[in-house]
Structures are given as C-alpha cells and as structure tokens.
N, CA, C and O of each residue as an XYZ file, in Angstrom:
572
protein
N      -9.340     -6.692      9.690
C     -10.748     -6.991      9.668
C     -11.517     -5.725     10.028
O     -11.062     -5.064     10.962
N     -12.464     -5.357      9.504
C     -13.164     -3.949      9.599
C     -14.292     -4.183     10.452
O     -15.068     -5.132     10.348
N     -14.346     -3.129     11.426
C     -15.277     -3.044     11.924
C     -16.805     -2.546     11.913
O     -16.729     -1.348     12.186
N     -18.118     -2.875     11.736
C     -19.081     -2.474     11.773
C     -19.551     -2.031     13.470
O     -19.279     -2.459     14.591
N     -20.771     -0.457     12.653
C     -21.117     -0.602     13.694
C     -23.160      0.315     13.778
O     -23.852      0.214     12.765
N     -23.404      0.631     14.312
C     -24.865      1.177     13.980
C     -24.760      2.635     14.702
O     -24.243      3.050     15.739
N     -25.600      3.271     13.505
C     -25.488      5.078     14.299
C     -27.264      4.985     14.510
O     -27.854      4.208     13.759
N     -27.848      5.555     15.239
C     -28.498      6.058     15.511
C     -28.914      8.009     15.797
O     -28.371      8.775     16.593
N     -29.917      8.261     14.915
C     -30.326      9.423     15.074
C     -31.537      9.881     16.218
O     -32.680      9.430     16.289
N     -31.018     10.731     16.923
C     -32.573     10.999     17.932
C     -33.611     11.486     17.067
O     -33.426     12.161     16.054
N     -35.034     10.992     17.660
C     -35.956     11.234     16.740
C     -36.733     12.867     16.990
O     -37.016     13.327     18.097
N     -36.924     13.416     15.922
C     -37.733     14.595     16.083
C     -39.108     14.175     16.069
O     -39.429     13.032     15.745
N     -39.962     15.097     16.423
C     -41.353     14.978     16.662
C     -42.243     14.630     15.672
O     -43.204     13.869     15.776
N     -41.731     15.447     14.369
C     -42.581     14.834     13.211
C     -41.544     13.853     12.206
O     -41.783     13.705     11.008
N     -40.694     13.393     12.703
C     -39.858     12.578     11.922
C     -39.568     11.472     13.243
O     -39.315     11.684     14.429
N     -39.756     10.010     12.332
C     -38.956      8.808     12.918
C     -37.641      8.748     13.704
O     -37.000      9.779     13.504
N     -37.204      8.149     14.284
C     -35.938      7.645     14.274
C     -35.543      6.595     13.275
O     -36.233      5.628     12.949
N     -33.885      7.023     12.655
C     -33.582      7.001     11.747
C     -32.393      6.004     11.935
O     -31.430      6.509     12.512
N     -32.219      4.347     11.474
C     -30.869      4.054     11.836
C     -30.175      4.047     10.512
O     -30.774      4.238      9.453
N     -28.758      3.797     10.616
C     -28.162      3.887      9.334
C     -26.583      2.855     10.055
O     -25.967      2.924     11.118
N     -26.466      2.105      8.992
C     -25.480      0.881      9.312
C     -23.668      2.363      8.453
O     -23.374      3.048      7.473
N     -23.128      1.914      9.881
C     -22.175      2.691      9.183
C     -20.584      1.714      8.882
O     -19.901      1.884      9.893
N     -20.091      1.124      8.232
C     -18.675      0.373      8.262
C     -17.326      1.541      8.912
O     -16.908      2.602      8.448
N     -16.949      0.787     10.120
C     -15.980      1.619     10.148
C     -15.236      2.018     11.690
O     -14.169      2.391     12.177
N     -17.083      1.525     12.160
C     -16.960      1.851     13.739
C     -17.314      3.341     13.887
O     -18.155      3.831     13.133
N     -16.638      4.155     14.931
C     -16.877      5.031     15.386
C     -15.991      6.179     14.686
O     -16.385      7.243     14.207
N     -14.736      5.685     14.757
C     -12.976      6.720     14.432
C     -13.119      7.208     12.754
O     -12.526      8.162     12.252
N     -14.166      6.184     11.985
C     -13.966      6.523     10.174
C     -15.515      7.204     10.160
O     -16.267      7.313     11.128
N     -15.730      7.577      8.931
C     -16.619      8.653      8.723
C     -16.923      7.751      7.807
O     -16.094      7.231      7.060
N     -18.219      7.499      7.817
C     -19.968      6.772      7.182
C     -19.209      6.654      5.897
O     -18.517      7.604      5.531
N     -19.293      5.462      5.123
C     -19.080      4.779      3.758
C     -20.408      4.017      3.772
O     -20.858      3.301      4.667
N     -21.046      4.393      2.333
C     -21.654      3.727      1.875
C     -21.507      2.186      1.243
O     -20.534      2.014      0.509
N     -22.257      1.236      1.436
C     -22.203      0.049      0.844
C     -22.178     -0.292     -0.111
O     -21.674      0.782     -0.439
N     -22.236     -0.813     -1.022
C     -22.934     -0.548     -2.613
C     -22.496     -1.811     -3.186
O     -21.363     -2.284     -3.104
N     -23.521     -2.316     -3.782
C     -23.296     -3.660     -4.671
C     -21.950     -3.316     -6.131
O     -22.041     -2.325     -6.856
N     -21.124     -4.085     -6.232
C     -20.427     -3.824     -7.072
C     -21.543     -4.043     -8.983
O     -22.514     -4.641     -9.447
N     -20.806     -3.377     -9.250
C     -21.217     -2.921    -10.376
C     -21.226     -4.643    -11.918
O     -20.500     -5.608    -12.156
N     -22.530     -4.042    -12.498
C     -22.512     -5.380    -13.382
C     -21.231     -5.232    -14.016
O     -20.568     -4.214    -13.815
N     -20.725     -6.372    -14.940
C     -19.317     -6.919    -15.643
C     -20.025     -6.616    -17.074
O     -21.231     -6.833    -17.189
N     -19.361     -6.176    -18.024
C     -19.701     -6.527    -18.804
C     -20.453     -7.804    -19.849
O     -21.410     -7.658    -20.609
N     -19.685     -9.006    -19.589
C     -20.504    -10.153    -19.840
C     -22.009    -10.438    -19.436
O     -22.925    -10.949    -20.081
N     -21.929     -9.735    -17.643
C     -23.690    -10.159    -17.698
C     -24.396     -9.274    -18.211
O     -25.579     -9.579    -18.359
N     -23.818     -7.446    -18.810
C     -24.927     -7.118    -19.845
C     -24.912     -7.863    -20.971
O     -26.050     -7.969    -21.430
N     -23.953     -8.515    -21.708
C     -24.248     -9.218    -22.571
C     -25.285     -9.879    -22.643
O     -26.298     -9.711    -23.322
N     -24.864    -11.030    -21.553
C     -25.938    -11.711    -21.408
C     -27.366    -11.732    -21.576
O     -28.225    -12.374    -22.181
N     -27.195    -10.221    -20.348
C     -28.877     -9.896    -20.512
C     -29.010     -9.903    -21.393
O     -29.692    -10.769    -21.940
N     -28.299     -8.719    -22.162
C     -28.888     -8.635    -23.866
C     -28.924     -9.709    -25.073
O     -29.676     -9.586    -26.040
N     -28.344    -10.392    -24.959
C     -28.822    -12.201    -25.882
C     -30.170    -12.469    -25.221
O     -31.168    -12.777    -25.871
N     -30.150    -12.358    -24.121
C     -31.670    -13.424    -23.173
C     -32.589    -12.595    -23.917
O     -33.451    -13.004    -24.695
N     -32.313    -11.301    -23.589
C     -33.963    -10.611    -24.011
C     -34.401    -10.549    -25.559
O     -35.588    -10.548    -25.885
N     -32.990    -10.478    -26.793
C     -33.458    -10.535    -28.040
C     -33.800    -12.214    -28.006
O     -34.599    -12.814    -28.725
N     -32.931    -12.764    -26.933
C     -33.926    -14.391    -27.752
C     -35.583    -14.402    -26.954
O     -36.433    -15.165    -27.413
N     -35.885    -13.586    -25.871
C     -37.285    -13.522    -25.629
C     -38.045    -12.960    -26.952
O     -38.932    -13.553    -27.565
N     -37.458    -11.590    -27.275
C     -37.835    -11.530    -28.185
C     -38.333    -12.069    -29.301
O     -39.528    -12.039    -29.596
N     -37.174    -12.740    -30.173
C     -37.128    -13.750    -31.312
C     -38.167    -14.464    -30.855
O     -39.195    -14.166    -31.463
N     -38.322    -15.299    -30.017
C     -39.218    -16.267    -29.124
C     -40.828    -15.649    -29.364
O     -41.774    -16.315    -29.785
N     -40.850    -14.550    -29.071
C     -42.297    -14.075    -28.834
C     -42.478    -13.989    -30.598
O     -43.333    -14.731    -31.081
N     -41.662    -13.071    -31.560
C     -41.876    -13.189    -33.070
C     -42.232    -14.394    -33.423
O     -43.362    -14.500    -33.898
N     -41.495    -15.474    -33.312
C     -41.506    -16.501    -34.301
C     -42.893    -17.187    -33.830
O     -43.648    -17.848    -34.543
N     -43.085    -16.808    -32.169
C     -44.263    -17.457    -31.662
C     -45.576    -16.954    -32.469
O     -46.446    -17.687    -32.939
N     -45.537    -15.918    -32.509
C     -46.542    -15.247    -33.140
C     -47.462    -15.258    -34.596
O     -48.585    -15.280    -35.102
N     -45.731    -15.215    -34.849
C     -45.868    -16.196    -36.663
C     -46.732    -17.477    -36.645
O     -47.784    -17.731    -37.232
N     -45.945    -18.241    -35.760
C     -46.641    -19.496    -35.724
C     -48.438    -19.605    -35.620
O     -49.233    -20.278    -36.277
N     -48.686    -18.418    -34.254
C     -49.720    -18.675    -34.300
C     -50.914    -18.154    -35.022
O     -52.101    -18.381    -34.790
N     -50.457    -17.532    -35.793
C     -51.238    -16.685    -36.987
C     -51.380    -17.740    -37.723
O     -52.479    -18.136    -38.110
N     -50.355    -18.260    -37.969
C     -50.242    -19.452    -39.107
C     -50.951    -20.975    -38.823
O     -51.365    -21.640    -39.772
N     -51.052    -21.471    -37.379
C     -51.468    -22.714    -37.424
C     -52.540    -22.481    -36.210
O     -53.236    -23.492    -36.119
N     -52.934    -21.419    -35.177
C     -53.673    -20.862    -34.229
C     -53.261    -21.443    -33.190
O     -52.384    -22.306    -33.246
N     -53.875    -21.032    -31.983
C     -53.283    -21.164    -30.708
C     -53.053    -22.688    -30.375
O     -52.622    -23.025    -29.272
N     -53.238    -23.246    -30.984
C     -53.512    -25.425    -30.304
C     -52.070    -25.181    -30.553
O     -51.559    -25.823    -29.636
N     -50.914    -24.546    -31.357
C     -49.993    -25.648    -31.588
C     -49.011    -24.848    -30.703
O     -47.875    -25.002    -31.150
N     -49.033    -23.812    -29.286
C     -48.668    -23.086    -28.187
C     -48.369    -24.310    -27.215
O     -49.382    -24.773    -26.690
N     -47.150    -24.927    -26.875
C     -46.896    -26.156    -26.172
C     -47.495    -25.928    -24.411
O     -47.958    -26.682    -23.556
N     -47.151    -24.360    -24.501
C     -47.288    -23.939    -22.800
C     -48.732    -23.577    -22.300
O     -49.425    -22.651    -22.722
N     -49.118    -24.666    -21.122
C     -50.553    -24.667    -21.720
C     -51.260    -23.425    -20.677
O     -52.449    -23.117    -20.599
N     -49.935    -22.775    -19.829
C     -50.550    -21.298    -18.869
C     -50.791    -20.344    -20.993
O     -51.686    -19.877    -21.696
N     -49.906    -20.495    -21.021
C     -49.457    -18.972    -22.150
C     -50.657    -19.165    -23.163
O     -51.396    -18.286    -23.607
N     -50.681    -20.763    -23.470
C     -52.030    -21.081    -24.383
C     -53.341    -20.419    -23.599
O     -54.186    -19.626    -24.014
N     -53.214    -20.905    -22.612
C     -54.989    -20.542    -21.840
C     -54.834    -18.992    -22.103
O     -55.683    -18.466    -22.824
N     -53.988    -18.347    -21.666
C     -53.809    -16.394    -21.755
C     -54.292    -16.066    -23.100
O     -55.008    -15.157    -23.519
N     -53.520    -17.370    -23.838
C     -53.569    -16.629    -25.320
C     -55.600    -16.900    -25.941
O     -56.295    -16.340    -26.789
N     -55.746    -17.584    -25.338
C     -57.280    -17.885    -25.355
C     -58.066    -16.624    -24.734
O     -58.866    -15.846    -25.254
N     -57.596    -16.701    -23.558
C     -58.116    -15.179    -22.891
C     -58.337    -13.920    -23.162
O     -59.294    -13.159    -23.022
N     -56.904    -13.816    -23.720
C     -57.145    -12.250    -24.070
C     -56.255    -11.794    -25.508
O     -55.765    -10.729    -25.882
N     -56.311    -12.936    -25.990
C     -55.591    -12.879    -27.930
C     -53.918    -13.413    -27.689
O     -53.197    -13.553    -26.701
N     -53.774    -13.599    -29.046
C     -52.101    -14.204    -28.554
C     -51.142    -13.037    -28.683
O     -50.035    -13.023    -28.146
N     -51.703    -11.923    -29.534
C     -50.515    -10.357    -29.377
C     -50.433    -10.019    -27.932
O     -49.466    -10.198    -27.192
N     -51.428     -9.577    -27.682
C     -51.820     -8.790    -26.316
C     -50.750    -10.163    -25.128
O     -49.818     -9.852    -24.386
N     -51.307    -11.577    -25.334
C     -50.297    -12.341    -24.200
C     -48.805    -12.562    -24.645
O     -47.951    -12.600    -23.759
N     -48.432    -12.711    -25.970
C     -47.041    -12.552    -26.074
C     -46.296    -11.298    -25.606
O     -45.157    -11.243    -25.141
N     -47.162    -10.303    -25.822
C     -46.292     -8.638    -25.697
C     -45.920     -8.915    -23.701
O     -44.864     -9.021    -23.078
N     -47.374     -8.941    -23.280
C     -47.073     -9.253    -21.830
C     -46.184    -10.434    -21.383
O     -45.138    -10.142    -20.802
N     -46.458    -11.630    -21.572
C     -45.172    -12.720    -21.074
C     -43.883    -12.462    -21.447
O     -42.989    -12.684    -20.631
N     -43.552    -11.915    -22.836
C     -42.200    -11.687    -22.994
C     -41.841    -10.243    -22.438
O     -40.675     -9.850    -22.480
N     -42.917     -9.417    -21.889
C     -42.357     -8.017    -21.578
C     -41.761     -8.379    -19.943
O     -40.733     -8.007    -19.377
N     -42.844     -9.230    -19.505
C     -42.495    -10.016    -17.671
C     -41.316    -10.598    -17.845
O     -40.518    -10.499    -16.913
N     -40.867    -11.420    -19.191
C     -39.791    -12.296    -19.017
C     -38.245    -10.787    -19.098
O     -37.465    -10.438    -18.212
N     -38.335    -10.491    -19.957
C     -37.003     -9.409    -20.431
C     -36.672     -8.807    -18.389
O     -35.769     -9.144    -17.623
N     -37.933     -7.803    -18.161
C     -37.679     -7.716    -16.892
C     -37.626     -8.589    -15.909
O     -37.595     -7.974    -14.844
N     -37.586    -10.334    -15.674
C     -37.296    -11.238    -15.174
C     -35.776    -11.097    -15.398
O     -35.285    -10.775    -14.316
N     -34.780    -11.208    -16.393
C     -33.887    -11.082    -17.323
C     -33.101    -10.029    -16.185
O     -32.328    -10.304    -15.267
N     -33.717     -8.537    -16.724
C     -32.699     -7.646    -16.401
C     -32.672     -8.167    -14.365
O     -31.677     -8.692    -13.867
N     -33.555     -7.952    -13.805
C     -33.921     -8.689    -12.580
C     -32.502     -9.346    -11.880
O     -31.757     -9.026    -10.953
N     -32.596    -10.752    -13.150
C     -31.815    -11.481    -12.534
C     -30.400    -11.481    -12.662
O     -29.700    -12.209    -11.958
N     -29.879    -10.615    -13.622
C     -28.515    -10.260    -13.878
C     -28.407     -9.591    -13.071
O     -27.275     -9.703    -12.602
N     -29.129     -8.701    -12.451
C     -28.597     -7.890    -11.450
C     -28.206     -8.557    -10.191
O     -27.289     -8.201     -9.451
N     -28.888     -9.424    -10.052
C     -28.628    -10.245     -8.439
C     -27.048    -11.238     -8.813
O     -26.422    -11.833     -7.936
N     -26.740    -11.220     -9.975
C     -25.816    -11.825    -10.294
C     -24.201    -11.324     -9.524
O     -23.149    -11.945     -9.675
N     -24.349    -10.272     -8.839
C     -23.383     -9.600     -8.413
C     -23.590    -10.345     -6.731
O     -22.757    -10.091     -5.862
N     -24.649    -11.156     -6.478
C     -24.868    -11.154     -5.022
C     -25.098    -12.827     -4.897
O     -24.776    -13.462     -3.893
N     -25.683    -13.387     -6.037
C     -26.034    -15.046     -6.273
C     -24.745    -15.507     -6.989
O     -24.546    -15.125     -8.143
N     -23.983    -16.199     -6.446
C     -22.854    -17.047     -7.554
C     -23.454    -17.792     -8.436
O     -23.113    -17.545     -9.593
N     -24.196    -18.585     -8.307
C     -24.726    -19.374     -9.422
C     -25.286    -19.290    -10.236
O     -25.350    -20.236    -11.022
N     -26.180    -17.761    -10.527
C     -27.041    -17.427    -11.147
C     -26.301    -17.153    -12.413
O     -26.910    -17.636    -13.367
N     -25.112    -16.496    -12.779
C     -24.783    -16.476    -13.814
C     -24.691    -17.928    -14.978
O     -25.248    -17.938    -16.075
N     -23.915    -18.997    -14.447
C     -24.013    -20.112    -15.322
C     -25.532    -20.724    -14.996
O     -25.910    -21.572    -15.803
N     -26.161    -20.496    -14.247
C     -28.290    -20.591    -14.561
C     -28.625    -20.098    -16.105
O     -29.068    -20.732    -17.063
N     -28.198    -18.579    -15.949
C     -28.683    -17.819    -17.023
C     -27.992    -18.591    -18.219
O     -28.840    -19.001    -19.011
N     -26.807    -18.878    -18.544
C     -26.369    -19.480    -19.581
C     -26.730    -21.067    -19.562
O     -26.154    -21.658    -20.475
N     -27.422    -21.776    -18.868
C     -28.573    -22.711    -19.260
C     -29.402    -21.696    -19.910
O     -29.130    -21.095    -20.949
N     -30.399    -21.578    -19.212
C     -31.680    -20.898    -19.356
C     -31.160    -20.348    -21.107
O     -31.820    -20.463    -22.140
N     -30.138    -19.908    -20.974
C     -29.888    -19.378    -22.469
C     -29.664    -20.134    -23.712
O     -29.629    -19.662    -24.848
N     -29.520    -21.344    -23.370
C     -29.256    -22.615    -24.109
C     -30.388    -23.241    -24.303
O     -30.634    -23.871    -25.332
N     -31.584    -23.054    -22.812
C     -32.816    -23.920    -23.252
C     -33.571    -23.211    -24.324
O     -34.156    -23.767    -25.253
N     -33.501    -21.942    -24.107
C     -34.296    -20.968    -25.354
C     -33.851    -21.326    -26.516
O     -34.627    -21.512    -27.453
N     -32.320    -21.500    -26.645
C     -31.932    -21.638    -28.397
C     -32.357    -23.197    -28.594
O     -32.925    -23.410    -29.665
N     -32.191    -24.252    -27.797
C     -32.503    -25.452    -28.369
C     -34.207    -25.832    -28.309
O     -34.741    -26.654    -29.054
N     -35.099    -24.825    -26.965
C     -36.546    -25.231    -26.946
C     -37.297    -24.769    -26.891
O     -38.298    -25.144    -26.280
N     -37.112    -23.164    -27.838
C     -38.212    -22.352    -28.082
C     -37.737    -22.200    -30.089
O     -38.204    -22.634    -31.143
N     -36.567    -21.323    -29.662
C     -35.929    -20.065    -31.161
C     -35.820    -21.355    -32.325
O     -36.228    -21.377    -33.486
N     -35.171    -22.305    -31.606
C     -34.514    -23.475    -32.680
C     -36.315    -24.459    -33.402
O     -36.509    -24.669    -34.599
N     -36.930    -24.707    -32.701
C     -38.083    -25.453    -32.781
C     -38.749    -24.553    -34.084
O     -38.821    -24.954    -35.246
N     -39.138    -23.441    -33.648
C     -40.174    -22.541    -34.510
C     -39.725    -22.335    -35.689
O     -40.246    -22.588    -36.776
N     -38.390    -21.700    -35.352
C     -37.465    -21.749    -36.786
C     -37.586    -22.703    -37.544
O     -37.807    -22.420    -38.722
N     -37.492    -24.084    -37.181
C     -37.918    -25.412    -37.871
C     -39.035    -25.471    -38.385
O     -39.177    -25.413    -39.606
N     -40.041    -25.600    -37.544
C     -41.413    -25.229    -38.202
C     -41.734    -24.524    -39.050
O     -42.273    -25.115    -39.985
N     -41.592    -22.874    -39.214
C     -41.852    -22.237    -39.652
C     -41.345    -22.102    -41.638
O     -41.982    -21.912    -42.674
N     -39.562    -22.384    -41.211
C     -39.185    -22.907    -42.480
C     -39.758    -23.978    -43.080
O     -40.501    -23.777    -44.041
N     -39.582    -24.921    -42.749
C     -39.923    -26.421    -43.302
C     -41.622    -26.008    -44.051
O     -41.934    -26.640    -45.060
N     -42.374    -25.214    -43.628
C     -43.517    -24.892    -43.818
C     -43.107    -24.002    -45.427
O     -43.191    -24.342    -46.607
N     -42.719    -22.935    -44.839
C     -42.483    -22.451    -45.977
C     -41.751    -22.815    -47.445
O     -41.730    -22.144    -48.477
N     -41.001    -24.472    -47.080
C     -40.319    -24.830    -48.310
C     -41.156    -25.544    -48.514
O     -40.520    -26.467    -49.023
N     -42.140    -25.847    -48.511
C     -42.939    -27.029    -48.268
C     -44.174    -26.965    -50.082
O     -45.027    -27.831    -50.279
C-alpha cells in the first residue's frame, strides 16, 4: 500500500507558499499523478457524438429553411433561433454541444458510468434528432 504524503515549500517574500501532494512519502522522489490516458473507443465515441451533433445541426437547418422555425421541437433552441436567426443558434448550440462531448469523454477516465451515458445519449440522437429529420426531409422530397 503506498504511502502519501504533503511537501511544503517555505514561502519567499514575493512568492506564496507553495504545497505540492507528493506519492511516496518521504524515502521516493515526487511522481506526478496523472489521469490515465483516453482508450481508444472513447475517441471514437467522441467522434460519432460530434459528427451526429453535427448531422443534427445540418439536417436541422435544412429543415428550417424549408418549413421555418415553428417546426424546432426544442422550445429553448426555438426561442434562440427567434432571437438571433437559426444559423447563428445552430452554429452556437452544436459548437457548446461537441465541446460538452469532448468534456465528457474526458471525465470518462474518472466517472464509470459516463461511458455507457454517452452510448445512450448516442442512441437518443440517432433515434430523436438524425433519424426524425432524415424522415422528414426525405418523405418531403419524394413527395
């Protein structure tokens, strides 16, 4: 079992005192901590989440060129898109969501659960954003 322990630096006059957590105790010499490194799968991940934000924000866009903002189910993103146009609020909500995305894959090394979250969350996009519009949008166009 390893021991922790805390170093302390005396403080100089124009500098703080400085603590620094060292593993090891006293006898080993300062190791840094460091979150282990992402797995490959959760860059995957990320990277599906953010092209389906993506896709999501396109097809949204389409849509709303095509039928205008009433037919936007989300009624924060609708009011934005009222506010300040629907380019300008798609570019921003999906630019917040991607970095939500990278965000939360990262904590994935520290949250157990967050990984099978994200693969919901990745399932609600394909069945209740990407899959919907796609419908719409075709069916329109064979129409």
């Amino acid at each position: 079992m390893g021991q922790s322990a805390v170093q302390t630096q005396d403080a100089q006059p124009q500098r703080p005192c400085t603590l620094h957590l060292v593993r090891g105790g006293r006898c080993k010499a300062p190791q840094a901590i460091a979150a282990p490194p992402l797995s490959t799968d959760i860059i995957s991940l990320g990277i599906v989440l953010a092209i389906l934000q993506i896709m999501d924000g396109i097809l949204t866009g389409i849509g709303m060129a095509q039928y205008g903002t009433s037919m936007e189910g989300n009624i924060a993103l609708r009011s934005l898109m009222s506010a300040i146009g629907y380019i300008p609020a798609l570019v921003m909500v999906k630019g917040a969501c991607i970095g939500l995305v990278a965000l939360l894959c990262h904590q994935t090394t520290k949250i157990s659960w967050l990984k099978p979250a994200l693969y919901g969350v990745m399932a609600l996009y394909i069945v209740g954003a990407v899959v919907p519009w796609t419908y719409i949008l075709v069916t329109d166009l064979l129409a």
